[in-house]
Every structure is written in structure tokens, then in C-alpha cells.
MIZA-574623 format. One line per 8 residues: number of its first residue (from 1); their letters; for each residue x negated, y negated, z of N, C-alpha, C. Coordinates in steps of 0.2 Angstrom, whole numbers, plus 5000, padded with zeros to 4 digits. Example, Ala and Ser with C-alpha at 12.3 -4.5 7.8 and 13.67 -1.06 7.14 Angstrom:
BEGIN
1 = as = 4934:5028:5039:4938:5022:5039:4934:5016:5039; 4936:5011:5035:4932:5005:5036:4936:5000:5039
***
This chain:
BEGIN
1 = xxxxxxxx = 4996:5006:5000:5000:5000:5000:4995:4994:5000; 4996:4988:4996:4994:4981:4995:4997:4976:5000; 4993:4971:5003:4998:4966:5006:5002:4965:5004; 5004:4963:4997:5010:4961:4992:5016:4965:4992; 5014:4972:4995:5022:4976:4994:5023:4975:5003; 5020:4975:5004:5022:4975:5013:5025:4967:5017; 5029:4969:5023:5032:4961:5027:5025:4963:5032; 5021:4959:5033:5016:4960:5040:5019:4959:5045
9 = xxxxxxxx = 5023:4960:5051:5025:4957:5054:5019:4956:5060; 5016:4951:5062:5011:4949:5068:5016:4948:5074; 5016:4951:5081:5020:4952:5088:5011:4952:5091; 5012:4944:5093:5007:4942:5097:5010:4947:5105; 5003:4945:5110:5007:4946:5117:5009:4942:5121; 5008:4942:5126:5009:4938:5133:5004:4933:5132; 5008:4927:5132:5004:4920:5130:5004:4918:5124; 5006:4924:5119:5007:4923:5111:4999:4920:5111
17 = xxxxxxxx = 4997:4919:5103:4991:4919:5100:4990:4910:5096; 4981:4910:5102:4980:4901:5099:4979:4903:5093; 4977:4896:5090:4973:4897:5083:4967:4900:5081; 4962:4901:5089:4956:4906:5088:4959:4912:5087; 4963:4914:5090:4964:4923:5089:4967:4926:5085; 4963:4931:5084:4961:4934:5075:4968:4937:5075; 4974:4937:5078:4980:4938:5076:4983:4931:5070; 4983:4927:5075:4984:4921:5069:4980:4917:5063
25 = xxxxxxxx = 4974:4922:5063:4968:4919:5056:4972:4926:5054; 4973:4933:5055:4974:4936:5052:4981:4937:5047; 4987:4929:5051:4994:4928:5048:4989:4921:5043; 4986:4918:5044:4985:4913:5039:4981:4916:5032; 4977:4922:5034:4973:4928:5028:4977:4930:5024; 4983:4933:5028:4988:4938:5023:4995:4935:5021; 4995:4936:5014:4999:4933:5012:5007:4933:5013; 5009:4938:5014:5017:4940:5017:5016:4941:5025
33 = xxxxxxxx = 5010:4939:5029:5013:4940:5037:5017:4933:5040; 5019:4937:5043:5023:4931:5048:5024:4934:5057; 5021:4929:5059:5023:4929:5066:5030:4931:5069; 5030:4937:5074:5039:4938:5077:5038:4932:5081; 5042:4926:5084:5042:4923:5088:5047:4924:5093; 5040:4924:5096:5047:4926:5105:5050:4917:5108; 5054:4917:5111:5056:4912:5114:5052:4909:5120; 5050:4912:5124:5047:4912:5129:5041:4917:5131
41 = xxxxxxxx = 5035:4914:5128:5028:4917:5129:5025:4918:5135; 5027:4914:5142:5024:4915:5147:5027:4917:5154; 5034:4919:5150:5040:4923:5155:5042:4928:5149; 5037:4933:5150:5043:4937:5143:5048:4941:5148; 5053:4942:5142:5059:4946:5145:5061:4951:5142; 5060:4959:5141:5060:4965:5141:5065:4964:5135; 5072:4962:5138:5075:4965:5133:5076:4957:5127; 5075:4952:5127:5073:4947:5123:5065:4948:5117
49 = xxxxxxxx = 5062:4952:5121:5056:4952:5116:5057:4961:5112; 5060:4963:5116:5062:4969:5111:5068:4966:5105; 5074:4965:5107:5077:4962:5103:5076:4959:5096; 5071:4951:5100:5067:4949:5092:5062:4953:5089; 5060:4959:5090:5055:4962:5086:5060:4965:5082; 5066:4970:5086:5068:4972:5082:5072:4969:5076; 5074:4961:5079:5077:4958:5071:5072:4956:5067; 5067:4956:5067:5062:4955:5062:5062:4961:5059
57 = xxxxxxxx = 5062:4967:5059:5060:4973:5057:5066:4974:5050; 5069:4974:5054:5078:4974:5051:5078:4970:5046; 5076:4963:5047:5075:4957:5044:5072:4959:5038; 5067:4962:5036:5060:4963:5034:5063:4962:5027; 5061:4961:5021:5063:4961:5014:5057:4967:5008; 5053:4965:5012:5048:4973:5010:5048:4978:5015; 5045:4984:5015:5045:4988:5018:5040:4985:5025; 5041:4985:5032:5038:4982:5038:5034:4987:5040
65 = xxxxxxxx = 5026:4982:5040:5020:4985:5043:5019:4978:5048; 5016:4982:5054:5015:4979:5062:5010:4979:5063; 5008:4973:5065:5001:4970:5068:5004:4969:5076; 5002:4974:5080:5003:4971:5087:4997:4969:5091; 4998:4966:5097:4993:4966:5103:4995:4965:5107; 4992:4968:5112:4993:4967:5119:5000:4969:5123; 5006:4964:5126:5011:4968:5127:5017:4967:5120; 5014:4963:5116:5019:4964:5108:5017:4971:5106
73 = xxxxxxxx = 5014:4975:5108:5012:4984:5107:5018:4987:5111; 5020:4985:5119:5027:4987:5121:5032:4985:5117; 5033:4979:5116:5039:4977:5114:5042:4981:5108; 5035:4982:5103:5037:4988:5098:5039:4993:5101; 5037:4996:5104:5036:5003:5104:5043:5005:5108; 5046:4997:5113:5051:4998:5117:5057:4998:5110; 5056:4995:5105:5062:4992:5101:5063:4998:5093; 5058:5003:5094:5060:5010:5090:5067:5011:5090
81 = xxxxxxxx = 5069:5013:5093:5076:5013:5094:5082:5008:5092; 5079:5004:5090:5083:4999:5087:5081:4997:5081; 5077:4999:5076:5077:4998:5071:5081:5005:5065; 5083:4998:5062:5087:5000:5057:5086:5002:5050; 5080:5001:5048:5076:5002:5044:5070:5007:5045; 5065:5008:5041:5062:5012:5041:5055:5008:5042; 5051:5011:5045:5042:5004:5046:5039:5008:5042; 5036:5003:5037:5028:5008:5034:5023:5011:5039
89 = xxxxxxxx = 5021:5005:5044:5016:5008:5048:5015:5003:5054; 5011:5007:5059:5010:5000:5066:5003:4999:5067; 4999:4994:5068:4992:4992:5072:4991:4991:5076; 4992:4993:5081:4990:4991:5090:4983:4992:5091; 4984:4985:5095:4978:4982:5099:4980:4981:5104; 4976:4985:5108:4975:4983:5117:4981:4984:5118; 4985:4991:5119:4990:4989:5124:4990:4991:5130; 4993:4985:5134:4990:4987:5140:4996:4992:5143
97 = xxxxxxxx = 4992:4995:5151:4997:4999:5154:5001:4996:5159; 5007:4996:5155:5014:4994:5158:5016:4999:5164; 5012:5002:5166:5015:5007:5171:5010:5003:5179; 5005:5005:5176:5000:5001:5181:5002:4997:5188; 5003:4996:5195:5007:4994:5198:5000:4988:5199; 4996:4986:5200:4989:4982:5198:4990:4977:5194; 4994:4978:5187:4994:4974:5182:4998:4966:5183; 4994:4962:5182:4994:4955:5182:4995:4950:5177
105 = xxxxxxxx = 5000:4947:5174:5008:4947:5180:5011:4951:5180; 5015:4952:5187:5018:4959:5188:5024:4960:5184; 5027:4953:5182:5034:4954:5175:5029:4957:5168; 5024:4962:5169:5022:4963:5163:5024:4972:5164; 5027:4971:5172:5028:4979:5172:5035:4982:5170; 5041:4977:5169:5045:4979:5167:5045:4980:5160; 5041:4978:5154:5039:4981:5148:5038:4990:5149; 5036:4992:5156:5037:5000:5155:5042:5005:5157
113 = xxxxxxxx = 5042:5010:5158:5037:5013:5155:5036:5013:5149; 5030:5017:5145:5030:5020:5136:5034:5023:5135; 5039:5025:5130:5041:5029:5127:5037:5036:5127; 5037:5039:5127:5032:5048:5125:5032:5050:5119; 5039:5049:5115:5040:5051:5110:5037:5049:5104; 5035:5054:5101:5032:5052:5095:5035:5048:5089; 5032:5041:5086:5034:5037:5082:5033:5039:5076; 5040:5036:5073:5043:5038:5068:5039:5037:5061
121 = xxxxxxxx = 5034:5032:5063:5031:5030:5056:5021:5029:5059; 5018:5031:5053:5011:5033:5055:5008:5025:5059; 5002:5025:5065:5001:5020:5067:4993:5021:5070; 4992:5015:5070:4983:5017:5073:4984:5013:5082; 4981:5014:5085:4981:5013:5091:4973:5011:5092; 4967:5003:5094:4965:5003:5095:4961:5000:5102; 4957:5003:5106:4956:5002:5111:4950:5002:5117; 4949:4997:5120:4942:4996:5124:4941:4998:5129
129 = xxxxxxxx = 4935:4999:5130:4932:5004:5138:4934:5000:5145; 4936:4994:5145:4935:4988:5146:4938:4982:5147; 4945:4985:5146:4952:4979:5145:4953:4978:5151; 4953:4973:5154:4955:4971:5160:4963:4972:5162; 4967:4974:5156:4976:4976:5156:4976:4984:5156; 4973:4986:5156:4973:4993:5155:4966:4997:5154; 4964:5004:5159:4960:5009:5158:4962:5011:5153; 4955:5014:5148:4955:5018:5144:4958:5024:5144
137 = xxxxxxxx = 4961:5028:5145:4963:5033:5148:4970:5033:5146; 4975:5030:5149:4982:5027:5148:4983:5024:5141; 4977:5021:5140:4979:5019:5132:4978:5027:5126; 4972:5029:5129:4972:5037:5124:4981:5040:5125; 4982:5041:5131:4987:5045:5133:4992:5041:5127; 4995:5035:5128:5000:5035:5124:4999:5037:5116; 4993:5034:5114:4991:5033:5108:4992:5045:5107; 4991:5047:5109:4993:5054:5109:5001:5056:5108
145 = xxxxxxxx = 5002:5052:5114:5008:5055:5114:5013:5053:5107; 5012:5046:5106:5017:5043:5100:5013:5045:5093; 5007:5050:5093:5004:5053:5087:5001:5047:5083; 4997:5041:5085:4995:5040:5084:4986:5041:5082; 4982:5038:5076:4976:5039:5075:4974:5034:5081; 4970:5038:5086:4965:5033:5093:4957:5030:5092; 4959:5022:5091:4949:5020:5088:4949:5018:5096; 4942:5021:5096:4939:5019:5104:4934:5012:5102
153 = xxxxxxxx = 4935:5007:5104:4933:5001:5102:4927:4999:5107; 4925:5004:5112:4918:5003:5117:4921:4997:5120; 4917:4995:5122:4916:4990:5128:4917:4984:5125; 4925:4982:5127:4925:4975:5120:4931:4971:5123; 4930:4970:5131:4938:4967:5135:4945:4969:5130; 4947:4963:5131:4956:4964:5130:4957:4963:5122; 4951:4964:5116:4951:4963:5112:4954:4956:5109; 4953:4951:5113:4955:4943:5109:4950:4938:5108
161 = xxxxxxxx = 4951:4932:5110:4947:4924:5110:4943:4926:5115; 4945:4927:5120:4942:4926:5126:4936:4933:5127; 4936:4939:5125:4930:4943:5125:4927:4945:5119; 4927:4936:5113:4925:4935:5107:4924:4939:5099; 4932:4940:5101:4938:4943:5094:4942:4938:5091; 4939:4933:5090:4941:4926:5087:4943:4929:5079; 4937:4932:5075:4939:4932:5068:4939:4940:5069; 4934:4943:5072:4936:4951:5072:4936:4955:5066
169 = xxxxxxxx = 4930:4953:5061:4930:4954:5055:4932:4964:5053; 4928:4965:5061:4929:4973:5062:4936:4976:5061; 4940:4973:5065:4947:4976:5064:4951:4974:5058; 4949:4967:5055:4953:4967:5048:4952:4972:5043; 4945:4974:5045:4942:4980:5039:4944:4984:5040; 4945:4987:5049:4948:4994:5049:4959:4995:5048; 4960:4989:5047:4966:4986:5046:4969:4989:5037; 4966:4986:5033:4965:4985:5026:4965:4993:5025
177 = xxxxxxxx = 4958:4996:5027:4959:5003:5026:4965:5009:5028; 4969:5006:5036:4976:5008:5036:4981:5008:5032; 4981:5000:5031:4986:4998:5024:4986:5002:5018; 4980:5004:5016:4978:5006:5010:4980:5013:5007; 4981:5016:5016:4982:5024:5016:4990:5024:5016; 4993:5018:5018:5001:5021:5018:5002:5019:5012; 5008:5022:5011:5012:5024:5002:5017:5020:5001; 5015:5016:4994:5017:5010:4993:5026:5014:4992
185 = x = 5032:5008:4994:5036:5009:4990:5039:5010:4982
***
């Protein structure tokens, strides 16, 4: 599949994404992304951010391929069930573990639990040794559970601005090659 046959949908997380963060260079790079936007970035609310993922998905006018990070990785995964169409594919970055009773802010824990259930459409799951939102460990586990492919990303914080994933030229590359593998419509 080419950017051209695909809707990119971009589902920042918690805090949603500045201009440094290579989720928002990666909607100004590609030509059909667009940002899901949530209403409230600094209070999210379970069933609000699930919702608007899902109407995006729905929405979608090509076949929807998903660029997620952080808790926009729950948002999806909580809003499967609600999609009325079919997804090309998912990217997840850094999800963190919404089970975690440690995880800070703790409205991050009502995004949990995971799902277990394996996803309906192929997905990569990428992830650090190192994420201050999540053990490595919890992030394999889901990326198994939902049958995703799991990139172990080393020691590389939460994957954003802040542990110097500005442009990330590594993930667009291993991005493109996802894209490339699913089946155009």
C-alpha cells in the first residue's frame, strides 16, 4: 500500500503532540494524514477519546492505517469494537501500561485494562527498555496478545521530544516498510 491509497489517521497521546514530535512532522510528511483530535488533551476521558477515534476510522474515505502513541495506542485498541469499517493496519508507539497502579496521572488508568483479543487487522507494536509509562514486559505481553509484530526499540524513553524522537527518521523508515507490506485496495 502507498500513502496515496491510505487515510493516515495520527492519535497523538496524553498531552497530544507539539510541533517537535515526530508524530506531527510525520502528519506534515504524509500526504493524506490527519490528526484524530481529542477535545481535551490534558483530561482525557475514556469514553470521549475512544469515541473520536472511532469516528475517524468510520469517517475514513480510503482504507484507515493508524499511527498511534502513547495512550492514543489505548484509545485504539479500546475503540475496536466500534469500528465499522475495516483498518488496513495499526503503528503503535509506546503504549504505556494502563494497568499499572504507579502510572502517572492516575486518569491514565482508566484507559485500562487491554483488550487480549487479537486485532482484527495486521499491526506493529514498537517499544523501549526504558519508557517511564510502561515496563517492557507489559508492552511485549499486549503486543502478543493482539498478534502484533513486537520492535524492541532498546533504551530509548517514551519514544517522543523529550527522550530525542523529534524527527525519528528510524521509525518513519520502519513505518514505510509496514505500509508497503499491507495490500493495497
Amino acid at each position: 500500500m502507498r500513502v496515496s491509497e491510505a487515510d493516515i489517521l495520527i492519535v497523538p497521546g496524553y498531552k497530544g503532540a507539539d510541533e517537535n514530535h515526530w508524530q506531527s512532522r510525520w502528519e506534515q510528511k504524509l500526504s493524506t494524514a490527519r490528526r484524530v483530535q481529542q477535545v481535551e488533551w490534558t483530561k482525557p476521558v475514556r469514553d470521549d477519546w475512544v469515541r473520536t477515534v472511532a469516528e475517524a476510522v468510520n469517517e475514513a474515505e480510503r482504507p484507515p492505517v493508524i499511527v498511534a502513541h502513547s495512550l492514543g495506542v489505548a484509545a485504539v485498541v479500546q475503540a475496536v469494537p466500534l469500528f465499522t469499517r475495516p483498518v488496513a493496519g495499526a503503528f503503535f508507539v509506546a503504549p504505556p501500561d494502563v494497568s499499572d497502579e504507579a502510572i502517572r496521572p492516575k486518569h491514565l488508568l482508566t484507559f485500562g485494562p487491554y483488550p487480549r483479543d487479537p486485532l482484527p487487522f495486521p499491526s506493529v507494536v514498537v517499544a523501549s527498555r526504558n519508557d517511564p509509562y510502561s515496563r517492557f514486559e507489559p508492552a511485549e505481553d499486549a503486543a502478543g496478545a493482539w498478534g502484533s509484530l513486537f520492535i524492541d526499540a532498546g533504551e530509548s524513553g517514551h519514544l517522543n521530544g523529550d527522550s530525542g524522537h523529534g524527527p525519528w527518521p528510524e521509525g518513519l523508515l520502519t513505518f514505510g516498510k509496514f505500509l508497503a507490506r499491507l495490500p493495497a485496495s
